[in-house]
C-alpha positions, 0 to 999 in steps of 0.5 A: 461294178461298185457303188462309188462314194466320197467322204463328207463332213458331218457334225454330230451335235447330239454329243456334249461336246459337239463331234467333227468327224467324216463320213461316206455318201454315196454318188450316184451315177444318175437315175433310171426311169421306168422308160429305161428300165422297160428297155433294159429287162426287154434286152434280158427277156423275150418280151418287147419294150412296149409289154414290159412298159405297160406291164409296169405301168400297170403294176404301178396302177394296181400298186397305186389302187391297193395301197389306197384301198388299205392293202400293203403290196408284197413282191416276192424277193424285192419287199414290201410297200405300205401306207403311213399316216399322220395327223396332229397330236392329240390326247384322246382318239376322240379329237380325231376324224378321219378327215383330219388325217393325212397320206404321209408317204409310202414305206418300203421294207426290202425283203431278206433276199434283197437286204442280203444280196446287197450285202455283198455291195462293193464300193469304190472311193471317188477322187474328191477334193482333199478334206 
């Protein structure tokens, strides 16, 4: 199996003068959700549909409770999620509460293993319109 990729036109206006050039995107071929997924590892384990569904479910929950308690949560050989914050710019830590602070987005950072397995990702070029 290979992830497929067509090229796209870029600008790059950070250069004096301004660069045309091209640039791979990949395409996906469509979105698991976590349905699909408890069924996919039921067929590749003992357990059944609904225990592998539930476990996720139950793992999102915890994931969900940790992280909101201050927690990064680390799954072994996959990586690690963690909270990120924002808020307005100020000069000093006085100008701030906590209030004023807001849930920006959940981080992940894949572990070594996952970075290096993917490293042997093949891709495949799609046919595409002529560029």
């Amino acid at each position: 199996m290979s992830v497929q990729y067509k090229m796209i036109q870029i600008a790059d206006t950070i250069n004096k003068p301004p660069k045309k050039g091209l640039k791979p995107s990949v395409v996906s071929k469509g979105t698991f959700d976590l349905k699909m997924l408890a069924k996919e590892i039921s067929s590749a384990s003992s357990l059944s549909e609904g225990d592998v569904y539930s476990s996720m479910i139950n793992m999102r929950d915890m994931m969900v409770f940790l992280l909101q308690n201050g927690f990064n949560v680390k799954i072994d050989d996959l990586g690690t999620f963690s909270v990120t914050a924002q808020s307005r710019i100020v000069e000093s830590a006085s100008e701030i509460r906590a209030a004023s602070i807001h849930f920006k987005r959940v981080a992940f950072r894949p572990a070594r293993s996952l970075k290096d397995t993917m490293q042997k990702t093949q891709f495949e070029r799609i046919k595409d319109k002529k560029i």
